[in-house]
C-alpha positions, 0 to 999 in steps of 0.5 A: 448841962445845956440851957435847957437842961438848966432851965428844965432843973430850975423849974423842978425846983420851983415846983412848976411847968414851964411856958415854951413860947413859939413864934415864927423869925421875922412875923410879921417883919424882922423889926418887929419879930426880934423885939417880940423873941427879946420880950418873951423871957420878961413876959413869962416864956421860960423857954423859946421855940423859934420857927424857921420859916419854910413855904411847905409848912405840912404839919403846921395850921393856917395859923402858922402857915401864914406866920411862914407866909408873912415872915418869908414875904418880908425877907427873912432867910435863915441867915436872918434868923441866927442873926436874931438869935445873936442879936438876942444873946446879947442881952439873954444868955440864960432863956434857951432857944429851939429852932423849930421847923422843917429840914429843906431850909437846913439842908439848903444851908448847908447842913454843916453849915448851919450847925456851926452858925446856929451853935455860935449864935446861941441855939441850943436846940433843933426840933425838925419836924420832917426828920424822922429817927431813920432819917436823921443821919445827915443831921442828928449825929452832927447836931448833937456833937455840937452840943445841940439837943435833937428834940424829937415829937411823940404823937397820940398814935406812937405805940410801944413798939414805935416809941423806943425809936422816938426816944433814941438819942433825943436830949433836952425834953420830949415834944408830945404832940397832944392832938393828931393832925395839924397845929393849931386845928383841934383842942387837947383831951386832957384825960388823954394827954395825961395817959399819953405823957404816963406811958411816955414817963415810964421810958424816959426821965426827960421832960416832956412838954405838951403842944399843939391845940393848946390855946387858952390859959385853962388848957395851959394850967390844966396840961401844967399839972401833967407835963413839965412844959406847955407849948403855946404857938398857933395862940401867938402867932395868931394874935400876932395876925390880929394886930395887924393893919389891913396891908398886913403890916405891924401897928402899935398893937403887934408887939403888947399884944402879943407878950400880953397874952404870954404874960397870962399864959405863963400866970395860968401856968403858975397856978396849975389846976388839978385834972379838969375838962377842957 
């Protein structure tokens, strides 16, 4: 079993979903950014999705575009990013870690590579959000070999005829995509998610966690009661760019700022509520 499987079989024990916290490497800067990923699993984030920063961010909101924007303007490369992943390793070697993100910066790598060095820093997951089933032969096979789970998204518009092609070799959880669009830019009906993630249930027996528009802790309780997991990430890096000075740097606000607002998601999250409006 790889760390996320472990985790996802904890949870199921424990009777709850878990939180999937995204924040993006080196936002605002790399000091900060690590001190941030270390204080997540404390402050409740059962699993981490860590964003490899990319200057093209298509699927992204303006929330994490310019999370991408600040961490690339402070230095951060991918080099970087597995060496916060180590660094992380060091005191945490049971929170699972997904890369989140785009192929370029893989690619560039290259992708050999890369699928060494994520695996010897302690990565156990990749979600490439570009990557699509038909194209992911220069990397799926090769991850997965290495005992990376390949994590793939299911959308409101992926049909049954298209969704046996999603599921095909994905490991570790399902990612559904809870809104159609962007990241961060609508808010989820869960009336709609709860139809969507049923169906899905009907093909798989992974888990599946719900992102994307999901901001405030009713949303997270509410997608609690249908989902194995809820992903939070506009949120925080959001409140990331709120505590900021006005030269964009990092104050003494950054980091409890935004493990406090994850240690109330992750509360929400432990006392889901039954189907309400969000």
């Amino acid at each position: 079993m790889t760390r996320i499987d472990r985790r996802f079989a904890e949870l199921k024990r424990e009777g709850r979903a878990g939180l999937v916290a995204f924040i993006t490497a080196g936002d605002p800067d790399y000091d900060i950014s690590l001190a941030v990923l270390k204080g997540l699993p404390s402050a409740g984030a059962d699993i981490i999705e860590l964003g490899m920063p990319f200057s093209d961010p298509m699927a992204d909101g303006p929330a994490i575009q310019a999370s991408s924007q600040r961490a690339l303007k402070a230095g951060q490369t991918m080099k970087k990013t597995l060496a916060m992943v180590r660094d992380f390793r060091g005191q945490d070697n049971v929170t699972p870690i997904v890369l989140m993100g785009y192929y370029n910066p893989i690619y560039v790598y290259p992708v050999q590579r890369f699928i060494e060095d994520a695996v010897k820093a302690g990565v156990d997951g990749l979600i490439v959000v570009d990557m699509p089933p038909e194209e992911d032969a220069e990397l799926r096979p090769q991850a997965a070999a290495a005992g990376l789970n390949f994590i793939r998204l299911a959308t409101p518009t992926t049909d049954a005829k298209r969704l046996p092609a999603v599921l095909a070799n994905t490991s570790g959880f399902v990612y559904y995509v809870s809104i159609a669009g962007i990241t961060g830019t609508k808010a989820p009906d869960l009336a709609e998610v709860k139809g969507h993630v049923g169906h899905i249930k009907v093909h798989t027996d992974l888990p599946i966690a719900v992102g994307f528009g999901v901001k405030s802790e009713a949303q997270v309780s509410a997608i609690a009661s249908v989902a194995e997991g809820v992903v939070v990430g506009s949120a925080l890096v959001a409140s990331i760019a709120q505590s900021l000075d006005e030269k964009g740097k990092a104050t003494r606000a950054t980091e409890p700022q935004v493990l406090g607002l994850v240690e109330r998601l992750a509360a929400a999250l432990r006392h889901p509520a039954e189907a309400v409006a969000l």
